[in-house]
Backbone as a chain_set.jsonl record, in Angstrom:
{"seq": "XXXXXXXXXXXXXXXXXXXXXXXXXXXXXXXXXXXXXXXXXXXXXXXXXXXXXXXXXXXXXXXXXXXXXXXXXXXXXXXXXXXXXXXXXXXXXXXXXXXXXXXXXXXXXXXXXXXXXXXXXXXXXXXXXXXXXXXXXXXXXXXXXXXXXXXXXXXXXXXXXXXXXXXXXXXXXXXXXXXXXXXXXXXXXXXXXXXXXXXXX", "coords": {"N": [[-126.533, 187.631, 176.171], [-127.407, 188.287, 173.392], [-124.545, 187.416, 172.082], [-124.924, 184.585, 173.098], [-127.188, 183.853, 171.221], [-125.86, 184.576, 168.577], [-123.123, 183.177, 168.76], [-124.875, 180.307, 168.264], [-126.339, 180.876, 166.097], [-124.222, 180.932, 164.221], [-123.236, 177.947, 165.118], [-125.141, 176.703, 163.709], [-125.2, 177.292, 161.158], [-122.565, 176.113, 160.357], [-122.816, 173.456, 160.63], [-125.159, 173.496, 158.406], [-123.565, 173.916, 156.092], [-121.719, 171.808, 156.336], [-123.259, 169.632, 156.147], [-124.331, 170.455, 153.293], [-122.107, 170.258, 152.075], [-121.468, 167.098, 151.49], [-123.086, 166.611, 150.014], [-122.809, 166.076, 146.728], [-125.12, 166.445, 144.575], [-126.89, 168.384, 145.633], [-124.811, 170.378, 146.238], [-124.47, 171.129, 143.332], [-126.957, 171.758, 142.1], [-127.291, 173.873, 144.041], [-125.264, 175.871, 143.12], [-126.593, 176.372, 140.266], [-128.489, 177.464, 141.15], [-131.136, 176.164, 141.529], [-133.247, 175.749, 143.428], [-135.121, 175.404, 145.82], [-135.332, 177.393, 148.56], [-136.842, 177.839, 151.176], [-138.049, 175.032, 151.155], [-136.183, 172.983, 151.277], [-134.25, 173.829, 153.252], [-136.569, 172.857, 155.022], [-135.824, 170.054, 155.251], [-133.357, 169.94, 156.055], [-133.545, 170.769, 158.046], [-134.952, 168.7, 159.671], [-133.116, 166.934, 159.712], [-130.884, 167.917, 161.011], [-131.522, 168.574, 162.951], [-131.265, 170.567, 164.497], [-131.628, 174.447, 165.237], [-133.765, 177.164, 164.097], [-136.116, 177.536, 161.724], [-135.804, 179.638, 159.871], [-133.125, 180.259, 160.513], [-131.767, 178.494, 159.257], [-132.422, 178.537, 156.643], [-131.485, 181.014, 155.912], [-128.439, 180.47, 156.337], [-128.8, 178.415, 154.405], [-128.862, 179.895, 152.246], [-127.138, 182.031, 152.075], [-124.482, 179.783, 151.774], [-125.224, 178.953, 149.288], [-124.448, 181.522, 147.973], [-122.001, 181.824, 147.821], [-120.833, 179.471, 146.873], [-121.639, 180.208, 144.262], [-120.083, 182.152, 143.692], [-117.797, 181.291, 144.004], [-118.131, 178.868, 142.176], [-117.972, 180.069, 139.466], [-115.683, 181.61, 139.156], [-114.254, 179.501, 139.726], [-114.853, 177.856, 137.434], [-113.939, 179.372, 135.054], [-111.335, 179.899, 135.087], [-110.641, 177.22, 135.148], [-111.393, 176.596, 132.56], [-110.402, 178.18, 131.039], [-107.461, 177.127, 130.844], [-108.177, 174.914, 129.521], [-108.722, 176.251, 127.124], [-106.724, 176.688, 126.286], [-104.663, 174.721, 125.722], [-103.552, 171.744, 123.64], [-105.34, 170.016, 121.483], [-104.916, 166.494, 120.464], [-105.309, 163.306, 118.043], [-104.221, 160.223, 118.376], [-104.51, 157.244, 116.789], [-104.568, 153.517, 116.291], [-104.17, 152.208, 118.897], [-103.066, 150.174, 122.146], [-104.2, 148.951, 124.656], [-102.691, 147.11, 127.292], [-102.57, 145.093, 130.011], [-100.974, 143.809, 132.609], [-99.899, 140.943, 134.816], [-97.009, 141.012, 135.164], [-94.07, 143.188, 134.547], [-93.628, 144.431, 131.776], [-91.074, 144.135, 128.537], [-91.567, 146.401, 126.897], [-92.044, 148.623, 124.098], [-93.599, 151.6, 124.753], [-96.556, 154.096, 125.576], [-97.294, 155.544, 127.137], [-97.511, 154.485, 130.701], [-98.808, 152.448, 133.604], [-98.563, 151.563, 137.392], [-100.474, 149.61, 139.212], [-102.11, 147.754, 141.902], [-101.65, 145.318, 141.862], [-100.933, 144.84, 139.007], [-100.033, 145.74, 135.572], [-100.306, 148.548, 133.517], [-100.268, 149.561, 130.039], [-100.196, 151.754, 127.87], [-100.353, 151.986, 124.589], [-98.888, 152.118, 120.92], [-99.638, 149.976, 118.483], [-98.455, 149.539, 116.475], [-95.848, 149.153, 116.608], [-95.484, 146.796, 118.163], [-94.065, 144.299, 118.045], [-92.69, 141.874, 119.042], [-94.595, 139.068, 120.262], [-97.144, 139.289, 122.932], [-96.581, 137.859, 126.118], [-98.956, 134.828, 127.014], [-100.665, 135.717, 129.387], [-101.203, 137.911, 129.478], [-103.742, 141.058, 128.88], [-105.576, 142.212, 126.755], [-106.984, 144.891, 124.71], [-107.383, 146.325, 121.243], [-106.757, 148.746, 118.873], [-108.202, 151.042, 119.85], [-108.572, 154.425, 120.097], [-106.15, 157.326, 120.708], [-106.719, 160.127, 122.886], [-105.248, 163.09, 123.34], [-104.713, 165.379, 125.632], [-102.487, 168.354, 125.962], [-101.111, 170.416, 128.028], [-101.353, 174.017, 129.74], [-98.464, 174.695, 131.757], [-99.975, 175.696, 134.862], [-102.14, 174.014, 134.873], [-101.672, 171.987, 136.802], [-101.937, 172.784, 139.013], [-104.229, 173.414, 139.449], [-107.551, 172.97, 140.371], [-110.128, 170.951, 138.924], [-109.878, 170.593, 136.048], [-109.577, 167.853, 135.594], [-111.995, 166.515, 135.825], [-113.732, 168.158, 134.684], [-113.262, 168.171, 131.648], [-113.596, 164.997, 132.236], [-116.895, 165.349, 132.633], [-117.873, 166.743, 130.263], [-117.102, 165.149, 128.522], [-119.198, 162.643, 129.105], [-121.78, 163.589, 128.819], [-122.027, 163.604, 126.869], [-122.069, 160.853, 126.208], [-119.814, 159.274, 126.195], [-117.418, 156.951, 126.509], [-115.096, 156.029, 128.063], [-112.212, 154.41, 128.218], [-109.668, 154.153, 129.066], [-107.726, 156.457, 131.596], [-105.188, 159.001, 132.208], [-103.655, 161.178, 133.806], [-101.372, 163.058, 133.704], [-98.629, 165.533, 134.781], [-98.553, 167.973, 132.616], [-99.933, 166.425, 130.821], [-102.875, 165.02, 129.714], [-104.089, 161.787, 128.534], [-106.719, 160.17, 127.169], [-108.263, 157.151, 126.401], [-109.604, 155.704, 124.157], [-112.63, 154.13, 122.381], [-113.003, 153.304, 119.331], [-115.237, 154.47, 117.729], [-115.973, 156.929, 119.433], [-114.334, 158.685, 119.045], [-114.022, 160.809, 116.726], [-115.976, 162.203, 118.027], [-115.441, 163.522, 120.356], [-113.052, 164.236, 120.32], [-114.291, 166.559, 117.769], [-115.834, 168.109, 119.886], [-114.037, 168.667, 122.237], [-112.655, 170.165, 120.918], [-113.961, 172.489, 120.527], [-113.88, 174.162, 122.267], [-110.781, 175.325, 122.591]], "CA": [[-127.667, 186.964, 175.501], [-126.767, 188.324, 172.196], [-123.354, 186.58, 172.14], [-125.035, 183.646, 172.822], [-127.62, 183.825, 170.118], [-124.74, 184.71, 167.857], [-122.562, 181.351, 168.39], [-125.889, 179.3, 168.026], [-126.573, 180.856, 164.727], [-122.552, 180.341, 163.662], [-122.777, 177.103, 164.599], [-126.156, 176.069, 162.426], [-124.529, 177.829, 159.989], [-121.646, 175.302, 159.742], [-123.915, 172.405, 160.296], [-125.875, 173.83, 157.12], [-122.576, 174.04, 155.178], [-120.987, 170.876, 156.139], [-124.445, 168.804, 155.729], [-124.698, 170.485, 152.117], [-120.538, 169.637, 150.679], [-121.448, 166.015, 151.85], [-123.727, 166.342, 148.814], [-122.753, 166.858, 145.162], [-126.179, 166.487, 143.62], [-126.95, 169.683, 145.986], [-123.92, 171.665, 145.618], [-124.686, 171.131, 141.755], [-128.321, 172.572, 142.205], [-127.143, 175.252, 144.378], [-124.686, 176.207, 141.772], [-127.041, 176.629, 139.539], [-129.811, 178.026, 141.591], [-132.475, 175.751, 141.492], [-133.314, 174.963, 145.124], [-136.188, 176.236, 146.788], [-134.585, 177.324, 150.155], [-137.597, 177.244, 151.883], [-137.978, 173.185, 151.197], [-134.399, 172.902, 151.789], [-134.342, 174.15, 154.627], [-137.052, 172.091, 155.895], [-135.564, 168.992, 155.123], [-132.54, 170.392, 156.495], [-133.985, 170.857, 160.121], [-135.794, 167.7, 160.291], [-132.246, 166.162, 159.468], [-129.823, 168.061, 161.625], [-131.992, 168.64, 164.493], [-130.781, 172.43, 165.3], [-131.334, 175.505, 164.928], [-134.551, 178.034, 163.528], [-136.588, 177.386, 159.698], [-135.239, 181.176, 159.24], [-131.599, 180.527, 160.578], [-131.529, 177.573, 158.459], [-132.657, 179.054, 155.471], [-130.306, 182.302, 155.744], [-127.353, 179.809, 156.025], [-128.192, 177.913, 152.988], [-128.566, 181.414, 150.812], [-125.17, 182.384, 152.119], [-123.551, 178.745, 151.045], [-125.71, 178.877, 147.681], [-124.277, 182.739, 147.353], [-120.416, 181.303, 148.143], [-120.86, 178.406, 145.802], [-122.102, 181.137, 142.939], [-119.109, 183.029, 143.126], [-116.449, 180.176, 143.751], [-117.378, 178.271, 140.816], [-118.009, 180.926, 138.489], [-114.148, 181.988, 139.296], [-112.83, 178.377, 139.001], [-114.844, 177.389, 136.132], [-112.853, 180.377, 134.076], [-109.308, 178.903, 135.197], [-110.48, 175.283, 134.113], [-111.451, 176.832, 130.989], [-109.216, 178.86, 130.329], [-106.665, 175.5, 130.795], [-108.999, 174.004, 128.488], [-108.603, 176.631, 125.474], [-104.879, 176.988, 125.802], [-104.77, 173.257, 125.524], [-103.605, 171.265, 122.833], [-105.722, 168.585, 121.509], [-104.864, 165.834, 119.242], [-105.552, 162.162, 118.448], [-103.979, 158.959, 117.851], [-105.406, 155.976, 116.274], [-104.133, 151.918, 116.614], [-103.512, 152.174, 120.024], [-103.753, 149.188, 122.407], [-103.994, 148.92, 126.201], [-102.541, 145.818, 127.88], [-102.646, 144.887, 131.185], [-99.85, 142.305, 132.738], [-99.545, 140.918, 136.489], [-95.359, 141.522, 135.195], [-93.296, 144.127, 134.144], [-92.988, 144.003, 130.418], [-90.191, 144.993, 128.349], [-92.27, 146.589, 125.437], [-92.511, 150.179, 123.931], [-94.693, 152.683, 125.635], [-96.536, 155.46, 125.035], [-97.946, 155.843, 129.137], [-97.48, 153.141, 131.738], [-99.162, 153.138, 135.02], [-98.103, 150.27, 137.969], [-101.336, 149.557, 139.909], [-101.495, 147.407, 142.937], [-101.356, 143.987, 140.992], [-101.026, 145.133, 137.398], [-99.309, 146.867, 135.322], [-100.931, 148.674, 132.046], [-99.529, 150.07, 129.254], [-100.501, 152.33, 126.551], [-98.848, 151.482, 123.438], [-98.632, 152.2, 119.999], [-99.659, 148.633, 118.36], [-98.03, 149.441, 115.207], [-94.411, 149.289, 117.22], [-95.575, 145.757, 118.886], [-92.457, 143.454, 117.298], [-93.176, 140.236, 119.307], [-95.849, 138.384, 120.522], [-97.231, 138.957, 123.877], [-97.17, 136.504, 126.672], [-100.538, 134.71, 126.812], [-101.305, 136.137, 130.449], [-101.686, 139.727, 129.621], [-105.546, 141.504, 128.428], [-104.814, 143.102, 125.333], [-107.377, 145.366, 123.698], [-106.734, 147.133, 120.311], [-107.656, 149.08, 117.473], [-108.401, 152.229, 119.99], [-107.126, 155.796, 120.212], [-105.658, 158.14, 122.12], [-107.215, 161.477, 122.647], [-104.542, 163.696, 124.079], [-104.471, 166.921, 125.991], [-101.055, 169.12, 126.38], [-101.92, 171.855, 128.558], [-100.196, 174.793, 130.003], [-98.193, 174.055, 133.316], [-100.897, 175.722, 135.858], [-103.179, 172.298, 135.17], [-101.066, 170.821, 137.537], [-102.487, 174.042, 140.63], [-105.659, 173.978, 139.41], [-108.535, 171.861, 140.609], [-111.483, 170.467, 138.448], [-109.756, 170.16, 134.78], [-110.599, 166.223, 134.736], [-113.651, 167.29, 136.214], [-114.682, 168.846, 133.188], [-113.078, 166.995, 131.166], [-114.945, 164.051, 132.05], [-118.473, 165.388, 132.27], [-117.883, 166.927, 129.056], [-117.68, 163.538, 127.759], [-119.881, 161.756, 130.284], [-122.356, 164.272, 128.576], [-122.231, 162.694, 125.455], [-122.362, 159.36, 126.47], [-118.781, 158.817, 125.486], [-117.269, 156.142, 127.677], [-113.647, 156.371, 128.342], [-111.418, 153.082, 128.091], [-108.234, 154.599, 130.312], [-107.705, 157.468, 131.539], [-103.899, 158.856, 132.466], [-103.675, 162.575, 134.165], [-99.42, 163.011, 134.726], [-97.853, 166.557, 134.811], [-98.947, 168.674, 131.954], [-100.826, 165.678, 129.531], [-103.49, 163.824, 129.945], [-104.374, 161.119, 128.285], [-108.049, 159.448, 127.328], [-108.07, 155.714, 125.376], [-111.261, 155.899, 123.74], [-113.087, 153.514, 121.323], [-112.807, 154.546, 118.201], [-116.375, 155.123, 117.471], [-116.242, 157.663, 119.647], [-112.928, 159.236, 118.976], [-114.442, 162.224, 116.563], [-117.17, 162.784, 118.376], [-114.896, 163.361, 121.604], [-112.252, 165.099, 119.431], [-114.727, 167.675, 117.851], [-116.321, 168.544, 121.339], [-112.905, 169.431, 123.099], [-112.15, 171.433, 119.726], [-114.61, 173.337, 120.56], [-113.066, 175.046, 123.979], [-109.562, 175.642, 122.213]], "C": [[-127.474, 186.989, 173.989], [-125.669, 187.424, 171.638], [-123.657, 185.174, 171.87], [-126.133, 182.974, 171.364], [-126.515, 183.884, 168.565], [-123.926, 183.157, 167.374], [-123.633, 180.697, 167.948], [-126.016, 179.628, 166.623], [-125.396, 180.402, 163.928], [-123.103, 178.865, 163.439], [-124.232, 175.759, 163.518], [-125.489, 176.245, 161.371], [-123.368, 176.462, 158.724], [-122.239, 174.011, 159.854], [-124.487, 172.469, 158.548], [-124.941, 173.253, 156.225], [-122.175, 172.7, 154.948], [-122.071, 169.324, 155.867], [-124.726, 169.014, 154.057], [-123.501, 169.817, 151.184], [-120.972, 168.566, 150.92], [-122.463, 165.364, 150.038], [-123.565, 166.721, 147.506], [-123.7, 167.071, 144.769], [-126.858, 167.946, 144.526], [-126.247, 170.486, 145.917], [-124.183, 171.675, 144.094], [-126.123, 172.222, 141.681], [-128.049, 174.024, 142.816], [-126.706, 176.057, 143.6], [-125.373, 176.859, 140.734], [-128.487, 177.238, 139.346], [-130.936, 177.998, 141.406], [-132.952, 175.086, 142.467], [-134.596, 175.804, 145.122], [-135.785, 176.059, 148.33], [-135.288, 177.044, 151.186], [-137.684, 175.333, 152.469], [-137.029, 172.793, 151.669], [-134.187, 172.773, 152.893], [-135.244, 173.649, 155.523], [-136.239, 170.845, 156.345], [-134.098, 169.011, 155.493], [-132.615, 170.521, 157.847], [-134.188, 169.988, 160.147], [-133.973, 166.824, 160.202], [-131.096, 166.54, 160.525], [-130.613, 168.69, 163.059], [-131.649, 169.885, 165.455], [-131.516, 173.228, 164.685], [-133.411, 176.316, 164.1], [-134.972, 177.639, 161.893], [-135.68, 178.633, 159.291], [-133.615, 180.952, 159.199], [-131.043, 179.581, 159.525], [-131.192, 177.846, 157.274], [-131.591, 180.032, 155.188], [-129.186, 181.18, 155.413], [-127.382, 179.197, 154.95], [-127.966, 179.431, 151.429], [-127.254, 181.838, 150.987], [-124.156, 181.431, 151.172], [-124.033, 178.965, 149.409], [-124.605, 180.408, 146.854], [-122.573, 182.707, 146.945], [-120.26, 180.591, 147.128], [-120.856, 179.31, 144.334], [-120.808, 181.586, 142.504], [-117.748, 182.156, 142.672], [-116.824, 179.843, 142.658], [-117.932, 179.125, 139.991], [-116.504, 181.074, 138.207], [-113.181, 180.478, 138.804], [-113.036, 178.04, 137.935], [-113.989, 178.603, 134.828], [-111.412, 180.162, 134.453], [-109.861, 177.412, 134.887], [-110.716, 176.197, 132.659], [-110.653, 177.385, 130.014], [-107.861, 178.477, 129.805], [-106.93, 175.058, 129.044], [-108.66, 174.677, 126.815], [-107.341, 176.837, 125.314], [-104.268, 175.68, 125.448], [-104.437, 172.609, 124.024], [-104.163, 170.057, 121.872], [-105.443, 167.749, 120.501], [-105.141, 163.922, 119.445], [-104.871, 161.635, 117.73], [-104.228, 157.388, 117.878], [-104.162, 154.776, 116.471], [-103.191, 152.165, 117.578], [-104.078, 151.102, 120.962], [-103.596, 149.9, 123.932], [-103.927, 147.453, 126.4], [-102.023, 145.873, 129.49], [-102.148, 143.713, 131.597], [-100.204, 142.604, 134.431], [-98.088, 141.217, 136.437], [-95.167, 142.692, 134.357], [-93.157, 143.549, 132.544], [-92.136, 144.867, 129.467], [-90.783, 145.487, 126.363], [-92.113, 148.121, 125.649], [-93.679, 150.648, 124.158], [-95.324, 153.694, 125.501], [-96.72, 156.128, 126.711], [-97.83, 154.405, 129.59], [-98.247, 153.536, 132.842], [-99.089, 151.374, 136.015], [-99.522, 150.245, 138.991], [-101.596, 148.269, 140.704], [-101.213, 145.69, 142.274], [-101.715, 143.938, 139.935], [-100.0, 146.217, 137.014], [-100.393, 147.306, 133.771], [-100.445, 149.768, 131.55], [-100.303, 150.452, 128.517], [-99.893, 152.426, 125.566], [-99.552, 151.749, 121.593], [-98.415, 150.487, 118.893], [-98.988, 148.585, 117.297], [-96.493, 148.696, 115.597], [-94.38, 148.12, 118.221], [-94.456, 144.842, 118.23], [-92.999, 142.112, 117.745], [-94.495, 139.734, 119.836], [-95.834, 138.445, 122.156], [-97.689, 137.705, 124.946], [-98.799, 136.461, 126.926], [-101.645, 135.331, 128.194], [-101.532, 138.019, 130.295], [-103.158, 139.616, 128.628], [-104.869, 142.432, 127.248], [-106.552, 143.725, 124.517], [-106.845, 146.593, 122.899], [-107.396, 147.92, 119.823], [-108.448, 150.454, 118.372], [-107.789, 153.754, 119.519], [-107.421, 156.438, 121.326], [-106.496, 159.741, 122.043], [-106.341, 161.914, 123.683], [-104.265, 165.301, 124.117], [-103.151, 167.701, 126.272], [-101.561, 170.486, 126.518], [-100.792, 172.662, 129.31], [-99.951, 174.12, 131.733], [-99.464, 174.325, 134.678], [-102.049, 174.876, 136.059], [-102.721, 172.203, 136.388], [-101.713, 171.319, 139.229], [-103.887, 174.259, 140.18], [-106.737, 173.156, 139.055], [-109.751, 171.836, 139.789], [-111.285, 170.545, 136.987], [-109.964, 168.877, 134.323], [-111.559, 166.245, 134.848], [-114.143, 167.385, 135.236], [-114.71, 168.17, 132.266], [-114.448, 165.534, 131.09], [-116.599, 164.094, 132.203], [-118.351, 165.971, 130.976], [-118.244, 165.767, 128.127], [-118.618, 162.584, 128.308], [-121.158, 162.763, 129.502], [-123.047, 163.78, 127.235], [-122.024, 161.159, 124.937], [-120.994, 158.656, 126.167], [-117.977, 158.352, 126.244], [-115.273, 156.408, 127.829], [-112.608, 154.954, 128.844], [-110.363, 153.093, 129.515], [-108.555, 155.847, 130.163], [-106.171, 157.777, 132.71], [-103.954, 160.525, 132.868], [-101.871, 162.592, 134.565], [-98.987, 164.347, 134.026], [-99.06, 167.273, 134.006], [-99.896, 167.565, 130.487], [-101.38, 165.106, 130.394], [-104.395, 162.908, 128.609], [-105.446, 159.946, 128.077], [-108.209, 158.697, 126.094], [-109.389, 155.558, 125.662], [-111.485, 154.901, 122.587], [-113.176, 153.952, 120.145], [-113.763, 154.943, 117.314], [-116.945, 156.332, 118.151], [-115.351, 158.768, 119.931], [-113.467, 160.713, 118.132], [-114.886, 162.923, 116.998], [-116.333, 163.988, 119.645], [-113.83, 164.611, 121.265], [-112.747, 166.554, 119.159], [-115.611, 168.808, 119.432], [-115.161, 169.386, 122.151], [-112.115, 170.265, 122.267], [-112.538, 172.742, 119.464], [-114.258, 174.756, 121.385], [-111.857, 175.119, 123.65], [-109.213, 176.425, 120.971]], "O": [[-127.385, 185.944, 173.344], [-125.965, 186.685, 170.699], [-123.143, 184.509, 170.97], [-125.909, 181.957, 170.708], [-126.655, 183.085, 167.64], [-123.982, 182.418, 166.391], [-123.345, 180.316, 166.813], [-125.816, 178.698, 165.841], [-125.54, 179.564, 163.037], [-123.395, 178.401, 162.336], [-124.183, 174.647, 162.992], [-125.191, 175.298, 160.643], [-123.301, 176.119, 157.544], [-122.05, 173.368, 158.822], [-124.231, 171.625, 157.689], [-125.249, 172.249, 155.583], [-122.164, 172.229, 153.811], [-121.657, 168.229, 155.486], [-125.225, 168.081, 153.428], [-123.609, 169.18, 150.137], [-121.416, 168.597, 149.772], [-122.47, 164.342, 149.353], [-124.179, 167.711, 147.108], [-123.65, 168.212, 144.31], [-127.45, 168.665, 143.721], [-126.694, 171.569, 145.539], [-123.925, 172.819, 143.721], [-126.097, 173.354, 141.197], [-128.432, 175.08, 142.312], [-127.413, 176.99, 143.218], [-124.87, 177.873, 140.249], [-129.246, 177.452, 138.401], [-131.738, 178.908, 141.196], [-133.091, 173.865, 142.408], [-134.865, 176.758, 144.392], [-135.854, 175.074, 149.065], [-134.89, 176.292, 152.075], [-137.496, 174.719, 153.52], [-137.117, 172.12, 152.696], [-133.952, 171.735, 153.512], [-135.025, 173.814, 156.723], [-135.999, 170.596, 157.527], [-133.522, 167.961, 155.209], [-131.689, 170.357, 158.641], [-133.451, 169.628, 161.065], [-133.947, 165.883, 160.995], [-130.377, 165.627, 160.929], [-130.037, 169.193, 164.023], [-131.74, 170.066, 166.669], [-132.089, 172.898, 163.646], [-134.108, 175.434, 163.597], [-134.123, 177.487, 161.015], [-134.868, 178.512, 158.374], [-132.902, 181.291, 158.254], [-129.976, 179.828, 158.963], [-130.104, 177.604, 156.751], [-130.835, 179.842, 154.235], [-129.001, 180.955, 154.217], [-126.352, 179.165, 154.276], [-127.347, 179.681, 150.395], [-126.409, 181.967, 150.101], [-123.386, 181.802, 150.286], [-123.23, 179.114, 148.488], [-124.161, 180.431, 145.706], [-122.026, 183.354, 146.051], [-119.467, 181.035, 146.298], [-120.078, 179.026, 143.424], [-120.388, 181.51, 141.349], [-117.013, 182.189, 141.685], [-116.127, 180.298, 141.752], [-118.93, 178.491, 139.649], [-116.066, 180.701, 137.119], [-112.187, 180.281, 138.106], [-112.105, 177.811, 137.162], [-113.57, 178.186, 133.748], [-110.484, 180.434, 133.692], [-109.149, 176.605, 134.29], [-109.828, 176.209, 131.808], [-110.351, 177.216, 128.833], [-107.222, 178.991, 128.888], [-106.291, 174.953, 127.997], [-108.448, 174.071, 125.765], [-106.861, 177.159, 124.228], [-103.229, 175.729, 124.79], [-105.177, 173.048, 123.143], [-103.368, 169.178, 121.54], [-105.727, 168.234, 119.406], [-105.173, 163.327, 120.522], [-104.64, 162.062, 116.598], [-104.137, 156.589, 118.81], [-103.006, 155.088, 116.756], [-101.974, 152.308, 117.466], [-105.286, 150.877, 120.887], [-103.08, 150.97, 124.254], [-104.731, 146.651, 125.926], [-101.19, 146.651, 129.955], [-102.607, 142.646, 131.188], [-100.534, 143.604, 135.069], [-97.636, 141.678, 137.485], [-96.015, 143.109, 133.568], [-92.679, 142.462, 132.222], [-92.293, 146.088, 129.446], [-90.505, 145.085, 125.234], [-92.058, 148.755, 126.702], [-94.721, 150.118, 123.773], [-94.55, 154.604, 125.206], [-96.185, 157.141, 127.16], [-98.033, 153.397, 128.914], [-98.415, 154.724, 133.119], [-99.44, 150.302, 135.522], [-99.474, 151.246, 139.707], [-101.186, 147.352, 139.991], [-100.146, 145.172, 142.603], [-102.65, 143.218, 139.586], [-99.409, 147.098, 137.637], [-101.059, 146.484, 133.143], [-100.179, 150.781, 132.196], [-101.261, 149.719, 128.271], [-98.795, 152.983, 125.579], [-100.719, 151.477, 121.313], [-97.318, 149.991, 118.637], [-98.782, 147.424, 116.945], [-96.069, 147.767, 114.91], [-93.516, 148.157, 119.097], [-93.924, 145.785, 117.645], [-93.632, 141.356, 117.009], [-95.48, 140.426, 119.575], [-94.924, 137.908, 122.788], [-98.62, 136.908, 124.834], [-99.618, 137.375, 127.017], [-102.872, 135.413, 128.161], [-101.943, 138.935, 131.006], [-103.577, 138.678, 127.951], [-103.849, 143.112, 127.125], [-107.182, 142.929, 123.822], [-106.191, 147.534, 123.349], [-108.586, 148.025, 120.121], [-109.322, 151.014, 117.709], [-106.83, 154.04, 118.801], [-108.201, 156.391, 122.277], [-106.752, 160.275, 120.964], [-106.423, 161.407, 124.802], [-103.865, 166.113, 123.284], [-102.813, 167.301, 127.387], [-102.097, 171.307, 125.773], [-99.65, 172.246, 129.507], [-100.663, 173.492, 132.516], [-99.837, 173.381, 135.374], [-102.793, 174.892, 137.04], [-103.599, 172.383, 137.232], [-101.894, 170.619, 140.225], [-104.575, 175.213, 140.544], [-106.97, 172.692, 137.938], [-110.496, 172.8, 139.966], [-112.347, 170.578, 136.366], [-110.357, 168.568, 133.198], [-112.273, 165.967, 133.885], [-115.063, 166.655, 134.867], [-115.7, 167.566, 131.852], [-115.453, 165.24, 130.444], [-117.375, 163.168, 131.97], [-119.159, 165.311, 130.321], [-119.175, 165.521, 127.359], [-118.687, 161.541, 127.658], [-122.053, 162.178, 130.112], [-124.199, 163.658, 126.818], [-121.891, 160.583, 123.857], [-121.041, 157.458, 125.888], [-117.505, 159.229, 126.968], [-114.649, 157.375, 127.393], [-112.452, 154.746, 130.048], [-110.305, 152.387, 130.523], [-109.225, 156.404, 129.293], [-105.978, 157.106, 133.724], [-104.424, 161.176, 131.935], [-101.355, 162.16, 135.596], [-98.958, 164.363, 132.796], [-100.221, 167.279, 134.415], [-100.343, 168.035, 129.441], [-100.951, 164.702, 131.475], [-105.23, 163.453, 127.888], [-105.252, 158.87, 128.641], [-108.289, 159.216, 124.981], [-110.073, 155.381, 126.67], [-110.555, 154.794, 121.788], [-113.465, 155.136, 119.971], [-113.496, 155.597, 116.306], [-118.015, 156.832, 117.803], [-115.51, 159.61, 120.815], [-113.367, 161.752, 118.786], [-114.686, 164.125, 116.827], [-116.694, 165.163, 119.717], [-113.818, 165.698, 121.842], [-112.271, 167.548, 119.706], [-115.742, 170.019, 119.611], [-115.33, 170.518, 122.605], [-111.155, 170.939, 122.64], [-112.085, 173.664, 118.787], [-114.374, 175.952, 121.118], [-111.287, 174.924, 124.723], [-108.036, 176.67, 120.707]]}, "num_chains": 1, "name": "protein.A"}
């Protein structure tokens, strides 16, 4: 009888769990431990159709208590990324976007499924592009050079971009490859963007 009470609570449990990752805007709240478990947990039974208000509830304080510790732990390896990090910017930079291969200097390329787009250095443009490519200019680059463990360690664009998503600061391109990444920004919001990630290094 026990035994079987046992599995039944398990498997609310993982119900609970796998009904809550489905949701960022609740793992975010949990995170930050502003739920009322009670409520939660109503709206949690009426939705998954198992299990006890109590067993319910226990299972989300467990996930909320899991969530606490995990990202406490990862957010100090993104950050820690983040201040070993090198940041710097460069100004009159374009992005162009071709349906062909073009034989121009580069600063980043990326081939996407019918396009190609380039990050380039407009100063170092020589000829005139053909009239079928998108060409905007007159951005910059805001670029990260970070230590190799970026590459093993999940939620540095993450941050990254709510950092800036925070401050309303829109993001033109964006290029993540090996140890740099790369964010082509308007250039009204190139200091702003600049002093912010100067801050965490």
């Amino acid at each position: 009888m026990n035994n079987n009470g046992s599995d039944r609570t398990k498997s609310v449990a993982q119900m609970v769990r796998e009904t809550i990752q489905k949701r960022p805007s609740l793992l975010d709240a949990l995170k930050m431990k502003i739920v009322n478990f009670s409520a939660l947990a109503r709206m949690l039974q009426a939705e998954i159709s198992e299990g006890s208000l109590e067993a319910i509830k226990v299972a989300i304080i467990r996930v909320s208590d899991e969530l606490v510790t995990e990202s406490g732990l990862q957010e100090e390896k993104v950050l820690s990324i983040l201040r070993e990090s090198v940041v710097r910017l460069q100004d009159k930079i374009a992005v162009i976007i071709s349906p062909e291969m073009l034989d121009i200097p580069y600063l980043v390329t990326a081939y996407l499924t019918d396009s190609y787009v380039y990050v380039v250095d407009q100063t170092k443009l020589r000829n005139a592009l053909p009239d079928y490519t998108q060409v905007t200019s007159n951005l910059v680059a805001l670029i990260l050079i970070s230590p190799p463990r970026v590459e093993e360690t999940p939620g540095f664009v993450a941050l990254i971009t709510s950092l800036l998503s925070s401050r309303e600061i829109n993001i033109v391109e964006f290029i993540s490859c090996s140890t740099n990444t790369v964010i082509i920004l308007d250039s009204a919001d190139a200091l702003n963007a600049f002093s912010l990630l100067q801050n965490f290094t």
